[in-house]
N, C-alpha and C positions, 0 to 999 in steps of 0.2 A: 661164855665168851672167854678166849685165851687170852691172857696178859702175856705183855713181850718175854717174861720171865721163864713163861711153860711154853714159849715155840722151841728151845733147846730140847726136847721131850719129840718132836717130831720129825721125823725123818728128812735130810734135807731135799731128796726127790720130791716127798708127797707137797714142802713147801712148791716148789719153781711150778708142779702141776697145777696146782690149786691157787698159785699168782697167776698161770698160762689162762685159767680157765675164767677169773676172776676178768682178767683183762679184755676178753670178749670174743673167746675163742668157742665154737662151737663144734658139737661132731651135727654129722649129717646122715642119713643110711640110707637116702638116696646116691645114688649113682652117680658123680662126673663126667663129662667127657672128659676130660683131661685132670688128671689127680693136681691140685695146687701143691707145691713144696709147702713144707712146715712152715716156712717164712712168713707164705702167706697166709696161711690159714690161724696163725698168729696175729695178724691183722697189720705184719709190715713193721716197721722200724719206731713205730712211737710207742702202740704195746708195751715189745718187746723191752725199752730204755725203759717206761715206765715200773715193772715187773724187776728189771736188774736194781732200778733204784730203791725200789720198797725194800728187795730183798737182803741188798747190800744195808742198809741201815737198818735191817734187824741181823744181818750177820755181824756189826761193829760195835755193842753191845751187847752181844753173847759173853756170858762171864767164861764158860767152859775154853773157846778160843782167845781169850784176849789173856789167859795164864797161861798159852804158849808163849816159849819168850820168842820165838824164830818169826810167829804172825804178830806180836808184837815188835819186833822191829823191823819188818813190813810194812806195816799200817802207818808207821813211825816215818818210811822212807817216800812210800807212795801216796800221793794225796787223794783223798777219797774222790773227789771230780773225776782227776785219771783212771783213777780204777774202775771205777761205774762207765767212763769211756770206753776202755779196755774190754772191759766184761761183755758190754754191748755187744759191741764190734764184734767178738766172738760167736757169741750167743748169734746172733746176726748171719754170720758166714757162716755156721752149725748148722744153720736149720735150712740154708740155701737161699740166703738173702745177697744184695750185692754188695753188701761191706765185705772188706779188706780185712782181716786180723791182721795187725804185724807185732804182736808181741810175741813174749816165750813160746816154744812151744809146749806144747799140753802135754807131751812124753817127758819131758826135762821136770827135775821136781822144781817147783814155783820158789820154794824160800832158800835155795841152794845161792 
């Protein structure tokens, strides 16, 4: 079993996949009629909050980010609620669900 200490040791894709999968997402090799967006096959908007919320509270004590001083005063500016909000919403409209993102955009660097 990993302690919070050694998830900095994993890659952050293999985490979001492995909360994706966790949260009750499954493959199928049967056929569709109709292919569902990633949205759904996520299982929809509480998932998805649930998976950003695990994730973001193992990303806010990572000792490796929190010695940047730039994501430290970030984290300093944005309060974790928002953010997990924010992240949501993203993650959300990413996968072809019907939230809105209106934050930064993703091309613009975040701690500028």
């Amino acid at each position: 079993m990993l302690r919070r200490n050694d998830l900095s040791k994993i890659p952050v894709v293999a985490l979001l996949v492995a909360s994706a999968m966790l949260a009750g997402t499954t493959l199928s090799l049967a056929a569709e009629p109709a292919e569902k967006s990633l949205y759904d096959r996520l299982g929809g908007i509480y998932p998805i909050a649930s998976v950003v919320d695990s994730f973001t509270d193992i990303l806010l004590v990572n000792d490796a980010l929190n010695a940047n001083p730039a994501i430290d005063a970030a984290r300093k500016r944005v309060p974790t609620p928002g953010l997990k909000f924010r992240v949501t919403a993203l993650v959300c409209q990413a996968t072809g669900g019907p939230c809105n993102y209106s934050g930064r955009s993703m091309k613009m660097p975040m701690l500028t």
